[in-house]
MIDREN-627817 format. One record per residue (C-alpha): residue in three letters; z negated, y, x. Coordinates in steps of 0.05 Angstrom, whole numbers, padded with zeros to 5 digits, always signed. Each point is the difference from the previous one (the first is absolute). Example, Ala and Ser with C-alpha at 12.3 -4.5 7.8 and 13.67 -1.06 7.14 Angstrom:
BEGIN
ala-00156-00090+00246ser+00013+00069+00027
***
This chain:
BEGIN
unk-02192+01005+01877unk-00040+00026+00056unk-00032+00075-00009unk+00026+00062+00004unk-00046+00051+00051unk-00014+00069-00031unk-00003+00046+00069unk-00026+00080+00000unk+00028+00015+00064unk-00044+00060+00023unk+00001+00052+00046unk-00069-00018+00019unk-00014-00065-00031unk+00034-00052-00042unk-00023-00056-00034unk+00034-00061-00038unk-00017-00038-00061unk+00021-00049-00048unk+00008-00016-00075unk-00047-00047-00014unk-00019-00039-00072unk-00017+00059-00043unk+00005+00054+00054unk+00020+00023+00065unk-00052-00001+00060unk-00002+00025+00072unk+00004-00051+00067unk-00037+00013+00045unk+00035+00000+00074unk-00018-00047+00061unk-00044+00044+00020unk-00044-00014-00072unk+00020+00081-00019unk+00030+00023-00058unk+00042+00058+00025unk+00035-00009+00065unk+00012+00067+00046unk+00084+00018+00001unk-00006-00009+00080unk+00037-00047+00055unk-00010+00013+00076unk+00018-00036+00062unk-00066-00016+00044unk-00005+00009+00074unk+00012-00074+00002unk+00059+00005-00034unk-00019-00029-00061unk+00021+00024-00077unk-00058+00016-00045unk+00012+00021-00074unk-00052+00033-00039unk-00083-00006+00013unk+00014-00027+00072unk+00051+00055+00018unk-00043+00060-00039unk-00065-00032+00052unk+00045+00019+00062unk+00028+00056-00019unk-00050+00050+00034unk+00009-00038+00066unk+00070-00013-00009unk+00034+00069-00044unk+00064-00003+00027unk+00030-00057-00013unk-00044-00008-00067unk+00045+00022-00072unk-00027+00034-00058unk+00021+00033-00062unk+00069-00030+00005unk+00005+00006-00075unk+00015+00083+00013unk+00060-00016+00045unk+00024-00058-00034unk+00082+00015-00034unk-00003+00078+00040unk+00047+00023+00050unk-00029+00026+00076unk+00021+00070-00012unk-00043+00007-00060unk-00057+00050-00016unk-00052-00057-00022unk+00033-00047+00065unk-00014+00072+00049unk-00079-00004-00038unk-00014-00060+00014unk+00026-00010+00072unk-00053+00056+00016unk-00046-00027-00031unk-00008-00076+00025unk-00009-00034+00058unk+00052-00045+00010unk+00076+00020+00022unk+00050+00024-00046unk+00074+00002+00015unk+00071+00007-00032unk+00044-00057-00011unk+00068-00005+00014unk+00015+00009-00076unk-00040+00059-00005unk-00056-00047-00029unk-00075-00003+00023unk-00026-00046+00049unk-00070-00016+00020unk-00017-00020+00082unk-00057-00067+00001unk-00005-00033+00067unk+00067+00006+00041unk+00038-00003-00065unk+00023+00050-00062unk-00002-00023-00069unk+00022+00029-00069unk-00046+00017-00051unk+00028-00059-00043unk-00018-00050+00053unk-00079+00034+00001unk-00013-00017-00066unk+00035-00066-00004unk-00046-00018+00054unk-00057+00025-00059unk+00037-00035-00054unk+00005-00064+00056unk-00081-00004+00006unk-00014+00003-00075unk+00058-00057-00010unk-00039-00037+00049unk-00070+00014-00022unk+00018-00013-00073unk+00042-00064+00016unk-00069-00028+00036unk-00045+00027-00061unk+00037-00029-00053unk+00028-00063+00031unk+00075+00006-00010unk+00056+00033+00023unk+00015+00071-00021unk+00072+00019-00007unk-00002+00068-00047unk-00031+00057-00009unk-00009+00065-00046unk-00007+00055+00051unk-00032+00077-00019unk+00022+00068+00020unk-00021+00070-00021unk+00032+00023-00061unk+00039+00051+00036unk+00030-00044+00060unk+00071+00021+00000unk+00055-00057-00003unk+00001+00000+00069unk-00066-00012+00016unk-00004-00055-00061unk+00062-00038+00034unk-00031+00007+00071unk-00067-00034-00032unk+00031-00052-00036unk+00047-00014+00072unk-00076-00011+00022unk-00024-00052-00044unk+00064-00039+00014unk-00006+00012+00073unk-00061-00044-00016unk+00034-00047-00030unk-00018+00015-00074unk+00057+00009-00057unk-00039+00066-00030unk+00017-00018-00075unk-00025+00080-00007unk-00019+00068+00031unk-00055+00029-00056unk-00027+00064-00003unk-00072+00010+00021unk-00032+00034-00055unk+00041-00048-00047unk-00030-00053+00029unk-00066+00025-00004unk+00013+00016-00073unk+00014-00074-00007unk-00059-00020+00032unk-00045+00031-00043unk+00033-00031-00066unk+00026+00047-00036unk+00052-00039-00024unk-00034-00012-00078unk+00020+00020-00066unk-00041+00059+00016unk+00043+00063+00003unk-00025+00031+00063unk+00019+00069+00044unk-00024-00019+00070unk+00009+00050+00067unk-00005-00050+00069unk-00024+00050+00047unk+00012-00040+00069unk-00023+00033+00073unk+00004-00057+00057unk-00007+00006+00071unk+00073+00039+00001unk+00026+00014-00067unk-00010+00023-00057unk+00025-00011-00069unk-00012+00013-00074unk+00023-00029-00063unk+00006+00017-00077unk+00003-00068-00024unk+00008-00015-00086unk-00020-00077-00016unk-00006-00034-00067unk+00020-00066-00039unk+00014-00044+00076unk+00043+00071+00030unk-00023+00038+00064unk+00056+00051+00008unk-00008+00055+00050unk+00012+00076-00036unk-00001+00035+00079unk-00009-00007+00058unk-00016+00044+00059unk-00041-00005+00070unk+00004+00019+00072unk+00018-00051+00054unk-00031+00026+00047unk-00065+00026-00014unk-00059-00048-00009unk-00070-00010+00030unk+00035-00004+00077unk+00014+00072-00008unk-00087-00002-00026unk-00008-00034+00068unk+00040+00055+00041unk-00036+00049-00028unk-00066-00026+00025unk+00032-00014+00069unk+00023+00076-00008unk-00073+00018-00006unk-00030-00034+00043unk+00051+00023+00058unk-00017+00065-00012unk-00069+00001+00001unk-00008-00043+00069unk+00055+00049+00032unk-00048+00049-00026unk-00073-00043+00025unk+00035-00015+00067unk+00064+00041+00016unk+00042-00072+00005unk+00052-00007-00042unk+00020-00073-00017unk+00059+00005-00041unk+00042-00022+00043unk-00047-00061+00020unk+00034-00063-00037unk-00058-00041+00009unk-00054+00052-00012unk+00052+00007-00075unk-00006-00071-00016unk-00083-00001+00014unk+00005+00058-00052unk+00043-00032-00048unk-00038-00049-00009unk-00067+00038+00002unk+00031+00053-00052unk+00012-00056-00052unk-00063-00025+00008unk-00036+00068-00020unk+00050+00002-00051unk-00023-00058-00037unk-00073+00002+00017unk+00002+00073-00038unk+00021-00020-00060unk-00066-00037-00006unk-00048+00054+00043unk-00008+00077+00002unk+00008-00003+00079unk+00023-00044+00061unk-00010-00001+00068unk+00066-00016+00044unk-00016-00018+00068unk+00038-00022+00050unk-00027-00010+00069unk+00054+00010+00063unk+00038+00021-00051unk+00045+00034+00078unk-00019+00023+00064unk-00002+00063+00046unk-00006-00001+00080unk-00075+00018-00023unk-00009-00058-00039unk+00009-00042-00061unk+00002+00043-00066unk-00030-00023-00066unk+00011+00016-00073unk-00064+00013-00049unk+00017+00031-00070unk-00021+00009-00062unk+00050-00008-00062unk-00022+00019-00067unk+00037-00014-00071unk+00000+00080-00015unk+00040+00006+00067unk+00052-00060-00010unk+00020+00021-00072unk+00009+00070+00031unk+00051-00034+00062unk+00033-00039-00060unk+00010+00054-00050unk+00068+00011+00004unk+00018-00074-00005unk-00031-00010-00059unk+00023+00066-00039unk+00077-00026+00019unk-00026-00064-00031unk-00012+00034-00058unk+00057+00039-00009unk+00052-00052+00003unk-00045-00030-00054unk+00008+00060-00038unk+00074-00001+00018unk+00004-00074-00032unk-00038+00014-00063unk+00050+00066-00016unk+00051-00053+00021unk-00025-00056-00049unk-00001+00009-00078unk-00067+00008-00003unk-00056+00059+00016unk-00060-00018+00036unk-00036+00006-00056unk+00036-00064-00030unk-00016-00039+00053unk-00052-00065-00011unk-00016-00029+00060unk+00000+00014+00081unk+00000-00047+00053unk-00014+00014+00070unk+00037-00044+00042unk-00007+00000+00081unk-00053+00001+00050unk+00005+00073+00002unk-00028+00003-00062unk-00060-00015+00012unk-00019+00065+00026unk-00053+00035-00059unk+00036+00058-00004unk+00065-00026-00015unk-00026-00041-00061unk-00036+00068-00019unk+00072+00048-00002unk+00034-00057-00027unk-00055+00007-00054unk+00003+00073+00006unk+00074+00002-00012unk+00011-00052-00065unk-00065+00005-00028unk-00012-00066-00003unk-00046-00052+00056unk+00044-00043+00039unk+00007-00073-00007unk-00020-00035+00057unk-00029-00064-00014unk+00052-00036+00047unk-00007+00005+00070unk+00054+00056+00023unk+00017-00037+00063unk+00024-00061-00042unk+00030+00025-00060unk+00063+00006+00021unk+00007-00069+00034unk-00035-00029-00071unk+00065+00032-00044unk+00046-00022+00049unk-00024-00070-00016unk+00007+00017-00074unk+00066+00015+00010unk+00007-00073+00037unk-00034-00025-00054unk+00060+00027-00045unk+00049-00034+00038unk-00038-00070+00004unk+00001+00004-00082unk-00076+00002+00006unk-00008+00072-00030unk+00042+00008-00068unk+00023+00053-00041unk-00008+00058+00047unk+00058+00039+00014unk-00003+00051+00060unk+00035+00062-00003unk+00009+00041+00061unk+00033+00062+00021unk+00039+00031+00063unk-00032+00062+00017unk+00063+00047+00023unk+00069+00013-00024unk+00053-00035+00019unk+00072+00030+00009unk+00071+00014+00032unk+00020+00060+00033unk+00066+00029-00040unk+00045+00054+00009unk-00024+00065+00024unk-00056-00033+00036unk-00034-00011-00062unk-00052-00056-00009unk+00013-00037-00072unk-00052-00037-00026unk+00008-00074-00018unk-00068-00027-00007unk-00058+00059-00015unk-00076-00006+00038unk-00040-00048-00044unk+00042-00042-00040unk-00020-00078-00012unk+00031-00044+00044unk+00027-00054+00010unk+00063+00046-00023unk+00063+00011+00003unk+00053+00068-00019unk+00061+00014+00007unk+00047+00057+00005unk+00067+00023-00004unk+00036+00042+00063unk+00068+00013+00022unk+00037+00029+00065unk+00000+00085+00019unk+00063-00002+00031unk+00083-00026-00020unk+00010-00060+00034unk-00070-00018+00015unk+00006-00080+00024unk-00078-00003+00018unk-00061+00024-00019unk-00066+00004+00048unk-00061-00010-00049unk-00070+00031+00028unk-00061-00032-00027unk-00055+00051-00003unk-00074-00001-00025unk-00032+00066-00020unk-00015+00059-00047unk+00041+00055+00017unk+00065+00031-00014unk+00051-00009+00052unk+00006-00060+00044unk-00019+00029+00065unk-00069+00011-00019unk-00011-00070-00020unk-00007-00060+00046unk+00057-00051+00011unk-00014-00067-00010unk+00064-00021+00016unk+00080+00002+00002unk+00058-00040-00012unk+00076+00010-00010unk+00041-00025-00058unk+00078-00002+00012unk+00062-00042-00029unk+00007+00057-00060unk+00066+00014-00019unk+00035+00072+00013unk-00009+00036-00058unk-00018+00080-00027unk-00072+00008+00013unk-00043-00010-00056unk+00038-00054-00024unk-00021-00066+00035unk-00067-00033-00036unk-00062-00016+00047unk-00058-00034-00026unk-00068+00004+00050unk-00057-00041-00020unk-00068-00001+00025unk-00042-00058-00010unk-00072-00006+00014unk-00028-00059-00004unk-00087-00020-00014unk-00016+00011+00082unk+00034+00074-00007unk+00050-00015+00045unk+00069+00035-00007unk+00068-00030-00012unk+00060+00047-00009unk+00077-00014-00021unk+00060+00035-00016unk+00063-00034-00036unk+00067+00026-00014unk+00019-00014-00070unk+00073+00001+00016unk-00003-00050+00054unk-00068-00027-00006unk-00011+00004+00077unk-00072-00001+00017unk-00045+00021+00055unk-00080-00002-00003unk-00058+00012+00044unk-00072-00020-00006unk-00035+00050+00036unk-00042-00026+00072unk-00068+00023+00021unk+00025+00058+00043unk-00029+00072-00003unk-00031+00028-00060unk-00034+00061-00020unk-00074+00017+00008unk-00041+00001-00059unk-00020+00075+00020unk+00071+00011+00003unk+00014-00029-00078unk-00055+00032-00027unk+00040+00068+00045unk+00057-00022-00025unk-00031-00008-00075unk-00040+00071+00000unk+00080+00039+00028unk+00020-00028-00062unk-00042+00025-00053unk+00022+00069-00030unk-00040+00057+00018unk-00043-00048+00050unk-00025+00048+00042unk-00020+00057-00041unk-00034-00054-00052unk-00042-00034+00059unk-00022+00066+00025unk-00022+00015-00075unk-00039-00060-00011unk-00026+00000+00069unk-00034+00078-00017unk-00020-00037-00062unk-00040-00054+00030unk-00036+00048+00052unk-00016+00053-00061unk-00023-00070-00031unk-00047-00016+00068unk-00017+00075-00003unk-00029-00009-00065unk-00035-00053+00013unk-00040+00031+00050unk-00019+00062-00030unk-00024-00045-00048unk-00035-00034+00051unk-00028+00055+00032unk-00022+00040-00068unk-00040-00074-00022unk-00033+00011+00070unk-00022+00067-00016unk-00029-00013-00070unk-00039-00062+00017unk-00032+00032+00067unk+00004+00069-00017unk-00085+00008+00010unk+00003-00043+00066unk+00051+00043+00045unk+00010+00069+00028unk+00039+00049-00039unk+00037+00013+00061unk+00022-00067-00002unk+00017+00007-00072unk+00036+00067+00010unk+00047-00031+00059unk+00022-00055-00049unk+00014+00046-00061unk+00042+00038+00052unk+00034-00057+00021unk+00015-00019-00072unk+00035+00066-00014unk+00036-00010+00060unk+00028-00064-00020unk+00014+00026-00073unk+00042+00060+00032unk+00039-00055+00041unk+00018-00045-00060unk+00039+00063-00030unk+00049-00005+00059unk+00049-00044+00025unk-00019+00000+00058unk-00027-00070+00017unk-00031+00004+00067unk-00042+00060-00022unk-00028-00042-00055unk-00024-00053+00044unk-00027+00046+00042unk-00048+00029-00047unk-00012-00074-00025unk-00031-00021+00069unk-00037+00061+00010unk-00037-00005-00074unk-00007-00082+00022unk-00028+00022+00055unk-00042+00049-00035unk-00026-00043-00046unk-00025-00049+00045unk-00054+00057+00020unk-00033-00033-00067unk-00004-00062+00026unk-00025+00020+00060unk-00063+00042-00029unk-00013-00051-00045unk-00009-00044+00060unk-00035+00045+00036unk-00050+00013-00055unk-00008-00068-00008unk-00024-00021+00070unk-00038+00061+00004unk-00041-00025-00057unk+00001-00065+00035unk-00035+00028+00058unk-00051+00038-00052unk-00020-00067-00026unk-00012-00039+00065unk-00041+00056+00029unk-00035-00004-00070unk-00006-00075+00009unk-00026+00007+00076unk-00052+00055-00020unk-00025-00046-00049unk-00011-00063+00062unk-00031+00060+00040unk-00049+00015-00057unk-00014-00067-00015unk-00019-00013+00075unk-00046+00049-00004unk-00034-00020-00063unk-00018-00071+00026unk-00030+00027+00061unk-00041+00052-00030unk-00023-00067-00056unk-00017-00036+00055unk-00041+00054+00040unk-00040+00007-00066unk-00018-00073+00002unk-00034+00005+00064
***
């Protein structure tokens, strides 16, 4: 029986492995690398490159270069996250005569499906000439909140490749897999999971050989890209601002600053500063133009703030979701190159109280528990059964435009339910069934998946006939929907195709208009959490004062004791922006500390080297007067 590949098919990256004797392990790909960049070009010449040869040409060659074809993969054109993205790159993206997305390399357009088969063809290849034998499946990962679409549209990829994918697995349930928690050891385990595009996080319960998945929630579209467009946001701005030239619009200028913006990415997460240069970075009728900055760590945690609070929200969102409190959780794993960043380990810390595991390498995890899960279906792994779960609820719409709930948002699949409907009007001979995935109410304001149109049923009052709709969803996720009359036993089904799907900003919208009392309770925590920052500071600021009270003016002292009043006054009122307005001016004031302190302390630096010089002076003089005595 030849192997079956485990695949984490990134945004940014992906890498393959295998199960192995008494463990999985990573393959490294023709190029002797263990990750292999999500990117395939066409050359000048014409040629196809896939991965490290077509990320090496992609400066000189942006256009017909494709990247991050994991965020349009299983999306229709007219979408929000399609519209983001088409702005963003720097290839072409068009409609398709379905409405679908399509991708312009060379003189050709391709769907998303066929971009990453041409992935999932390379790592086929590579691991076919690394192992020695022919590879014909494959366990293949996506984000924990993929919709079905985007699942079906990803395992279409891997058989575009020519791969039977045995199964689509969840990320952070992978991950989860890889580390081993599959003992006799009772275990409550949160998979916290930033990549290059998405993000995910799980509330996973595993004891005595069971991993099952409590909830589930993540954003699709928001991973360490979005880090890198924030740099390339930066650093627009401050050479419009050095040289008047504005190079947004400059698609090879982007792609020299993608590529440079990553690289200060990771360099900070092991230095305080970096230096981004990039000479000729474009060119005036004076001249060439180049780019010299300085990056520090303070300064990309401030450009990546907001990304990681969302992160931490939806995991906030998924432990109120799970049956747990964050309290009860035991372990965190970090999972993704993203998280390498310091201060995501340290708010991860912050936020469960507890250091994060991360004794496997991020980038591989994923690709490691996908070959766990191969490992399951060679019969080399025993006893562990994995639970999963589908993230949003699955329905019908009914009469009065109502959406009735057939599956709920985090149930363990593979599963299957039933339920019993009937016609609205006398004499009803068909039925049209709406499949809808969502949270709220009424059908409208959840998304279609799909549609299909049951007929044959005999004349009768309305309310009489019997219609059974099923929903099956099998271990990938993917959705399979069927309604029966009883009286006749006339069928129709549908298994629904990777068309359009929501956003994961518009589920977690969709999620959020659902809740009762939403908005006043989010306003209410969010004063909370700023009275909570406010605190802090004072606190801050008051510590400041007692330990340096002798060292610094009073005036100095006096301003921040105003500015602490101030911002006790503000946390009485509702008012939000008022409160943060006092909060920067006593941050503000209380750097003043800092800054005497440092003053003070150079100034008695000086002191001591003149000391130090008078003392060579006197010295000089000394051994001349010693040796005038002589003589």
């Amino acid at each position: 029986m030849s192997k079956i590949l485990g695949i984490d098919l990134g945004t940014t990256n992906s890498a393959f492995a295998v199960y192995e004797g008494d463990g999985p392990r990573i393959l490294e790909n023709a190029e002797g690398n263990r990750t292999t960049p999500s990117m395939v070009a066409i050359s000048k010449n014409d040629e196809r490159l896939v991965g490290q040869p077509a990320k090496r040409q992609a400066v000189t060659n942006p256009e017909d270069t494709i990247h991050g074809i994991k965020r349009l993969i299983g999306h229709d054109f007219d979408e929000e996250a399609v519209q983001k993205q088409k702005e963003i790159v720097s290839y072409e993206i068009t409609e398709g005569d379905d409405g679908g997305v399509l991708v312009s390399m060379g003189d050709k357009t391709y769907r998303p499906e066929q971009i990453s088969a041409e992935i999932i063809s390379k790592i086929k290849q590579d691991a076919e000439e690394k192992l020695g034998e022919e590879i014909e499946e494959a366990v293949i990962t996506v984000p924990a909140y993929f919709s079905d679409s985007q699942r079906q549209a990803t395992k279409d990829a891997g058989e575009i490749a020519g791969l039977e994918v045995k199964r689509i697995i969840n990320e952070p349930t992978a991950a989860a897999l890889a580390y081993g928690f599959k003992d006799d050891d009772e275990k409550k385990i949160a998979v916290y999971d930033l990549g290059g595009g998405t993000f995910d996080i799980s509330i996973i319960e595993t004891g005595e050989g069971v991993v099952e998945v409590q909830s589930s929630l993540g954003d699709s579209h928001m991973g360490g890209n979005d880090f890198d467009s924030a740099i390339i946001d930066w650093i627009i701005d401050e050479f419009e601002s050095d040289t008047g030239i504005d190079i947004s619009d400059d698609r090879l200028a982007l792609q020299r600053l993608d590529e440079a913006a990553e690289e200060a990415k990771i360099e900070l997460s092991n230095t305080e500063e970096t230096e981004i240069n990039i000479p000729f970075l474009t060119s005036t009728d004076e001249g060439p133009e180049h780019l010299q900055l300085k990056l520090t760590r303070a300064k990309l945690e401030q450009l990546v703030e907001e990304y990681i609070d969302r992160s931490l929200d939806i995991t906030e969102k998924a432990v109120d979701e799970s049956p747990f409190s964050k309290d009860e959780i035991d372990e965190v794993i970090l999972v993704g190159g993203q998280t390498r960043m310091p201060k995501i380990s340290e708010r991860v810390e912050d936020f469960f109280g507890i250091s994060p595991n991360k004794s496997i390498n991020p980038d591989e995890v994923v690709a490691l528990g996908a070959a766990v899960q191969a490992g399951i279906f060679q019969d080399d792994v025993q006893d562990v059964l994995l639970l999963d779960v589908t993230p949003l609820s699955l329905g019908i719409e009914t009469m009065g435009g109502v959406f009735t709930e057939i599956i709920e948002a985090n149930t363990t699949i593979p599963t299957s339910r039933d339920k019993t409907f009937s016609t609205a009007e006398d004499n009803q001979t068909s039925v049209e069934i709406k499949v809808l995935q969502g949270e709220r109410a009424m059908a409208e304001d959840n998304q279609m998946l799909g549609r299909f149109i049951l007929d044959g049923i005999p004349p009768a009052p309305r309310g009489t006939p019997k219609i059974d709709v099923t929903f099956d969803i099998d271990a990938d996720g993917i959705l399979n929907v069927s309604a029966e009359d009883q009286e006749t036993g006339k069928e129709q089904s549908i298994e629904i195709e990777a068309t359009s799907d929501l956003s994961e900003e518009e589920i977690e919208e969709m999620k959020e208009e659902a809740e009762k009392h939403k908005e006043e309770d989010e306003k209410k925590k969010e004063r909370a959490k700023k009275r909570n920052q406010a605190d802090q500071l004072i606190h801050t600021a008051e510590e400041a004062i007692d330990e340096n009270e002798d060292a610094i003016d009073d005036s100095i002292i006096a301003d921040i004791e105003d500015k602490i009043e101030a911002v006790e006054d503000a946390k009485e009122s509702d008012d939000i922006d008022k409160l943060d307005e006092a909060t920067e001016a006593l941050s503000d004031a209380t750097r003043q500390i800092g800054e005497a302190m440092q003053k003070q302390a150079q100034a008695e630096e000086n002191q001591n080297q003149d000391s130090d010089d008078e003392d060579v002076r006197d010295a000089e003089v000394e051994e001349e007067e010693s040796d005038e005595s002589e003589e």
